[in-house]
C-alpha positions in Angstrom: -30.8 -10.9 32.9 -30.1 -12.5 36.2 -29.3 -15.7 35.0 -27.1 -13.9 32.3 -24.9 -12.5 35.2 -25.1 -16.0 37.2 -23.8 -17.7 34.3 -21.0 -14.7 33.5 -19.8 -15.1 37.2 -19.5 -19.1 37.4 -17.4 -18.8 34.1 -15.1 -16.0 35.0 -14.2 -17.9 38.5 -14.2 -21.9 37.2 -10.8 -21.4 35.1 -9.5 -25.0 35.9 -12.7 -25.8 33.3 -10.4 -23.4 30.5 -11.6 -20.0 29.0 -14.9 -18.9 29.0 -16.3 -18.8 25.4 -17.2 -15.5 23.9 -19.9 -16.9 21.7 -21.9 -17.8 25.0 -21.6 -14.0 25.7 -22.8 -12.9 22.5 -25.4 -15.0 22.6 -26.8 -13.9 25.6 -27.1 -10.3 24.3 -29.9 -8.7 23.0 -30.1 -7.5 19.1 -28.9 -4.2 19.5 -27.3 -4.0 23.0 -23.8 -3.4 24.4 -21.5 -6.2 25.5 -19.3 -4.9 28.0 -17.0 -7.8 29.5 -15.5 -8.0 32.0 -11.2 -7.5 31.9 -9.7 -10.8 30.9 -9.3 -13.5 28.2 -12.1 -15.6 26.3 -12.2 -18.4 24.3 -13.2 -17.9 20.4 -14.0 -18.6 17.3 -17.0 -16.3 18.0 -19.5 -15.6 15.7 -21.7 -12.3 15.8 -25.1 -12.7 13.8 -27.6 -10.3 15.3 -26.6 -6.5 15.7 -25.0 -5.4 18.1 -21.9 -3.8 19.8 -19.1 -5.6 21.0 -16.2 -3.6 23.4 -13.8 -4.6 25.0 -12.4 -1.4 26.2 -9.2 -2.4 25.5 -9.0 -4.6 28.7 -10.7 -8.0 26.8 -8.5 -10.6 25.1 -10.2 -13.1 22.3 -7.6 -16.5 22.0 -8.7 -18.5 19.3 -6.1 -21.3 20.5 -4.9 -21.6 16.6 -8.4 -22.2 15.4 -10.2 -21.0 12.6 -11.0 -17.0 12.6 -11.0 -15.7 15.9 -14.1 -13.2 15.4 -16.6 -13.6 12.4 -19.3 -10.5 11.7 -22.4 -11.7 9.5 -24.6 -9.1 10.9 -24.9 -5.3 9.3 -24.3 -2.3 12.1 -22.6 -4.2 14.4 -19.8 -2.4 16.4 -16.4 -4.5 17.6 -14.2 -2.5 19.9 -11.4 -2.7 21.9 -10.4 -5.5 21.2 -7.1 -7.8 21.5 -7.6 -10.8 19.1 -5.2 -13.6 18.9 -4.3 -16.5 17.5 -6.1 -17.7 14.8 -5.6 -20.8 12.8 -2.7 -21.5 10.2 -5.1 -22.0 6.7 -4.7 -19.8 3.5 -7.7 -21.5 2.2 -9.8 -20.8 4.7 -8.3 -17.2 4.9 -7.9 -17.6 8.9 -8.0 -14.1 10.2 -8.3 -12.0 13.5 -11.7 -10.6 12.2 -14.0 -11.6 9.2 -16.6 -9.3 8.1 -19.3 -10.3 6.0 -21.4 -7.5 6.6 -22.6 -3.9 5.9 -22.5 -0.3 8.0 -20.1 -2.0 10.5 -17.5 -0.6 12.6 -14.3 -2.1 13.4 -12.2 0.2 15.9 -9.4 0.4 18.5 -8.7 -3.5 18.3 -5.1 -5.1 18.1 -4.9 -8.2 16.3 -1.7 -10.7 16.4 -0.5 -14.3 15.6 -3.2 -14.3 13.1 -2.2 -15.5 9.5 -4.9 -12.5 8.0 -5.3 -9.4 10.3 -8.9 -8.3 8.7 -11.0 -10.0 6.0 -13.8 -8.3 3.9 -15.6 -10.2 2.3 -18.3 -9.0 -0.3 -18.7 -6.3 2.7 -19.8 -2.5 1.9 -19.8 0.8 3.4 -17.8 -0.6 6.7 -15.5 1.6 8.6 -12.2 -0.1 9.6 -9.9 2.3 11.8 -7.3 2.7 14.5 -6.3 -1.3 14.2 -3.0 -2.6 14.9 -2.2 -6.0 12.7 0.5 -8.5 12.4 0.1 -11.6 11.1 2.3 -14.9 12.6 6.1 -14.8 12.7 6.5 -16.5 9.7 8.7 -16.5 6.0 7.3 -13.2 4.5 5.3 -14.8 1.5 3.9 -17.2 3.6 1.6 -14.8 6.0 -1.6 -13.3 5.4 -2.4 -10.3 4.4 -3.0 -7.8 6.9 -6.0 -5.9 5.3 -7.9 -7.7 2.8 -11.0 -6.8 0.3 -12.8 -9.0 -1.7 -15.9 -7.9 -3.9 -16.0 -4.9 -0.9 -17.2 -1.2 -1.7 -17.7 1.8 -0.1 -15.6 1.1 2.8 -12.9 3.8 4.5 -9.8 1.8 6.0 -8.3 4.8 8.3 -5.2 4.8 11.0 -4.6 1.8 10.5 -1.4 0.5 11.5 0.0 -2.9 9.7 3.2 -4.2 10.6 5.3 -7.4 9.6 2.1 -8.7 7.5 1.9 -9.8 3.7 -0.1 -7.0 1.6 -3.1 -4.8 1.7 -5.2 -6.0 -0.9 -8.3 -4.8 -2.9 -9.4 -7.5 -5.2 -12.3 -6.7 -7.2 -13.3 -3.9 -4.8 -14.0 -0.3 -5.9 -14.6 2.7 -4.4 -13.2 2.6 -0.9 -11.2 5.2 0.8 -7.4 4.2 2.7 -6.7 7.1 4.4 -3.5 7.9 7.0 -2.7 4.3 7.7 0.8 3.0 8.0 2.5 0.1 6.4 5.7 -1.2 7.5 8.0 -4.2 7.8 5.7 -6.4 5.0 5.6 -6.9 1.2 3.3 -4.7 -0.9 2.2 -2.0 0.9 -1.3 -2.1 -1.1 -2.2 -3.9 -4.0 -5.0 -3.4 -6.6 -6.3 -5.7 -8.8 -9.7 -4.9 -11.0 -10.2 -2.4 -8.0 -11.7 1.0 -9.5 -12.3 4.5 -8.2 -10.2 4.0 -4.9 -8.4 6.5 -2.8 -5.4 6.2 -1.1 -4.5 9.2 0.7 -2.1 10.4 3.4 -0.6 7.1 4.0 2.8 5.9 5.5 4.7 2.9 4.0 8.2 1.8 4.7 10.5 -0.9 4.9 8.6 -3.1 2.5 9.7 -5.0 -0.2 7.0 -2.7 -2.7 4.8 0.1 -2.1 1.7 0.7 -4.0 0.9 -1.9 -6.8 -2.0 -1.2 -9.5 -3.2 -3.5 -11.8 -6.0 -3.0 -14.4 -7.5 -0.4 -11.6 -8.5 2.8 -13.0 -9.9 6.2 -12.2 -7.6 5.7 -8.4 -6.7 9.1 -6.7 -3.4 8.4 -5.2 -2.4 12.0 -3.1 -0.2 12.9 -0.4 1.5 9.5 0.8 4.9 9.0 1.8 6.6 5.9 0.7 10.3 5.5 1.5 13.2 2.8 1.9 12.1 0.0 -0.2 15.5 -1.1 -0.8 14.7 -4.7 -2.2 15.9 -4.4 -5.9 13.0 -5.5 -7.5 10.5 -3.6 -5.4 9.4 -0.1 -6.4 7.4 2.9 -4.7 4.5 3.0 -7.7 3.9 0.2 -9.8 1.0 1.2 -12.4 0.2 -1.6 -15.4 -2.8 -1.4 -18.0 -4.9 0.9 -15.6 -5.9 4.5 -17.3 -6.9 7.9 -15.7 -4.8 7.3 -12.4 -3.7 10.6 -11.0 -0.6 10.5 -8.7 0.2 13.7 -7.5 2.1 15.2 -3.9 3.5 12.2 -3.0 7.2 11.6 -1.7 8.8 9.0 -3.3 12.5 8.6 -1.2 15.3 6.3 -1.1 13.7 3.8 -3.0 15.5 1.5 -5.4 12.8 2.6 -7.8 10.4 5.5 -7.2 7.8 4.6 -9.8 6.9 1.8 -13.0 4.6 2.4 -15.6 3.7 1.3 -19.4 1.6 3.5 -21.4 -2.3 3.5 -21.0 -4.5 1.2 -22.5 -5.8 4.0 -24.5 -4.5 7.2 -25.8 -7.2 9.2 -24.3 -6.7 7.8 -20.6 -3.7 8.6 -19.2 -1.5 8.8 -16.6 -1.4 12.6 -14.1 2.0 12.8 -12.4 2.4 16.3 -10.4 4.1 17.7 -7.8 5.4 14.6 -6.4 9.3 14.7 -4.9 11.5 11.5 -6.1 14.7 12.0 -3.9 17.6 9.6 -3.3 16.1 7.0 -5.3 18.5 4.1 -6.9 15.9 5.5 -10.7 13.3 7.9 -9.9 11.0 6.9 -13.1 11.3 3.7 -14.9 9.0 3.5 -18.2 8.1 -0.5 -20.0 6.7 -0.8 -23.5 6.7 2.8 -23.6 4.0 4.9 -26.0 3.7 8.1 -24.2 0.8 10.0 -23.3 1.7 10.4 -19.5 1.3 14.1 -18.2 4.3 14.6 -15.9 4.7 18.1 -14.4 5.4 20.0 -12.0 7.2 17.4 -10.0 10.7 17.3 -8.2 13.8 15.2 -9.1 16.8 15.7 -6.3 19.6 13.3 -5.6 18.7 10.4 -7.7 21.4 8.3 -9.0 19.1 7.9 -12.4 15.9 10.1 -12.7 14.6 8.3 -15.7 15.0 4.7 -17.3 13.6 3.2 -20.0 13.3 -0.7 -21.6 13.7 -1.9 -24.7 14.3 0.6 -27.3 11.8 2.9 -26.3 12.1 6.1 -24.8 9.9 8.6 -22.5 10.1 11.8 -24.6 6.3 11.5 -25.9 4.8 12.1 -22.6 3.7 15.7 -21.2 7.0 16.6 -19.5 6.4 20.4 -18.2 8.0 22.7 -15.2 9.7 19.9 -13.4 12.6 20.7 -11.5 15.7 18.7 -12.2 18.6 19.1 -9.8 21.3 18.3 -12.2 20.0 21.2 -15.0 22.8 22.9 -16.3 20.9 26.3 -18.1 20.2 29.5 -16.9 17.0 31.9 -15.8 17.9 35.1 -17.3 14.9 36.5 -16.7 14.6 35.2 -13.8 11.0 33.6 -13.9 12.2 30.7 -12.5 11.6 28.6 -15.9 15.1 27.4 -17.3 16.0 29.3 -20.7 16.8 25.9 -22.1 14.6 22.5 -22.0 15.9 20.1 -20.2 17.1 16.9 -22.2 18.6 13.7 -20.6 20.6 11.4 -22.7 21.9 7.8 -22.4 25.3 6.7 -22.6 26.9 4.1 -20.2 23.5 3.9 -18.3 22.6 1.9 -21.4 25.0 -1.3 -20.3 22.7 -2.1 -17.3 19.4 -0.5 -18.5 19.8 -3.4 -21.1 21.6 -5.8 -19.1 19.5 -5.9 -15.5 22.8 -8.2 -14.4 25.1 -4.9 -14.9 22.7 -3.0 -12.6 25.2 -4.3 -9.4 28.4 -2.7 -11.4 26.5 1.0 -11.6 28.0 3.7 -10.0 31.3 1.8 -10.0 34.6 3.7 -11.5 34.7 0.9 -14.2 31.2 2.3 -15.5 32.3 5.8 -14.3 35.2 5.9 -16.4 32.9 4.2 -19.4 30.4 6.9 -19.2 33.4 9.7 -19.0 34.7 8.6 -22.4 31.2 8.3 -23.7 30.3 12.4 -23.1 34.0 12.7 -24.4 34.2 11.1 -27.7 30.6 9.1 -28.4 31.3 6.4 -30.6 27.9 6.4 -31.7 25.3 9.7 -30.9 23.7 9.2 -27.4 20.3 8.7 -27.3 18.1 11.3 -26.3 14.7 9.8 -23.9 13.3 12.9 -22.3 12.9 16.3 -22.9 11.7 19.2 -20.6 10.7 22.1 -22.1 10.5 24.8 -19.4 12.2 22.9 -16.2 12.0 24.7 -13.1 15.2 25.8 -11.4 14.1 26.7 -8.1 
């Protein structure tokens, strides 16, 4: 122990010899002991094998000097803390990052990670808890940073108050079963994307200012509750994007001033389908936009205010053989004579001008215009042909 300190001292006051490393430090620990440094900067890449807990009490700095990834975890229960990491290296194939984890029961807490292409990496890692991290990646083109959270083959891990900002994506490739709870996206691409990623939760969470939301791909059984995504403006970027993933259930989520609240195609299979309820899509450019559409989603109890197009649909197809049931529409024209706050009338919406740029994506810039106005006017006035009817509510709310 006294040559530990000797050793910690003579590096700490020699800086014309540069930064002292970390992985000296960590060596010099015991398997299951504390590493408290002392305030100031190290030199990494540093790489933890034995367990252990690493804290910087927010005081420590890691600087990789643009070098691989700055801290690397390949031990199970170890604890990294307080950390500021920075600086990592420049390579997607080497998936430079702030922190790699390639471990089991660890905890990654209270850090702030910048300038590195990947925030944090899992790598076939389970049961980890990552929380109360602040990541951005290097000040670079948007598709050309790393993702700020990333899973790979990784289960059973809870990603909590987290805080990502001007990254890539969140991604959960082949990794099942974790928990994102109350974390906050802004300022990147896809807020979180699954791919092959079952069972996952994504609750309470805070996206913004991203290009997309929440994209699911071939990812069922997710339980996606109580986010808020809003102002994803970028025209080809949507809230909720679901493809050829069955028994996802989306409900009390706000879906605002997006230019499109939510995509989906019809399950894989009849049986498995799609649970929309009590979610609010307001000021959205179209609040629900249905591809290759077979039905068999059950949409109720949801809200539809101030949308310039609260459903769109491709093709030929249409969205009136889904479960529509006591939504609220703000543009219903019946009445509640009995005043159980269920319209006396369904709810039908039909398609007249909307049909230029619904089947011409390049029209989409002319909508809301008084040319298309004017079009639509004449349309309700004197059809040429019978409009076509895509959705029908039977007992819309109207309060």
């Amino acid at each position: 122990m006294k040559h530990y300190w000797f050793i910690l001292l003579l590096l700490v006051s020699l800086p014309l010899y540069g930064l002292p490393p970390l992985q000296l430090f960590i060596d010099l620990t015991e398997e299951n002991g504390v590493l408290k440094l002392p305030p100031g900067t190290y030199a990494g890449p540093a790489v933890i094998n034995k367990p252990m807990t690493l804290d910087g009490e927010g005081q420590v700095t890691i600087d990789s000097g643009d070098d691989g990834t700055v801290l690397t975890v390949r031990a199970d229960n170890t604890v990294v803390r307080g950390l500021h990491l920075t600086n990592s290296g420049s390579s997607h194939d080497k998936m430079d990052a702030g922190i790699l984890v390639d471990a089991d029961n660890t905890l990654i807490e209270h850090n702030t990670i910048d300038n590195s292409l990947f925030g944090i990496n899992l790598h076939q890692a389970n049961d980890n808890i990552v929380r109360d991290n602040v990541v951005a990646s290097k000040q670079r083109e948007l598709t050309l940073r790393g993702d700020g959270i990333r899973l790979w083959y990784s289960s059973g891990n809870l990603l909590e108050r987290n805080e990502l900002v001007e990254t890539r994506d969140l991604v959960f490739a082949n990794s099942p079963d974790n928990r994102i709870i109350d974390n906050r996206i802004r300022n990147s691409r896809i807020g979180m994307e699954f791919v092959f990623s079952p069972g996952n939760e994504v609750k309470g969470n805070h996206i913004s200012d991203n290009t997309s939301g929440l994209v699911v791909i071939y990812s069922d059984d997710l339980h996606i509750h109580g986010n808020r995504i809003r102002d994803l403006r970028n025209s080809t970027g949507s809230a909720l994007a679901i493809k050829e993933s069955s028994q996802v259930e989306v409900n009390d989520n706000e879906f605002a001033h997006c230019a499109i609240g939510l995509i989906v195609n019809s399950p894989i299979h009849p049986e498995n389908i799609t649970d929309l309820h009590h979610n609010q899509f307001v000021y959205n450019d179209v609040a629900m936009y249905f591809y290759g559409e077979k039905g068999g989603h059950k949409i109720h109890d949801n809200r539809f205010e101030e949308n310039h197009t609260e459903v769109m649909v491709s093709g030929v197809s249409s969205a009136l053989y889904n479960d529509w049931r006591g939504n609220y529409w703000d543009d219903y024209d019946g009445y509640d004579h009995d005043g159980d706050g269920i319209g006396d009338l369904p709810h039908e919406i039909y398609i007249f001008a909307d049909r230029i740029w619904m089947d011409r994506p390049m029209a989409r810039f002319y909508r809301g215009s008084p040319v298309l106005e004017l079009v639509d006017f004449a349309e309700r006035l004197a059809p040429f042909s019978p409009p076509k009817l895509i959705l029908r509510d039977p007992e819309p709310r109207v309060r």
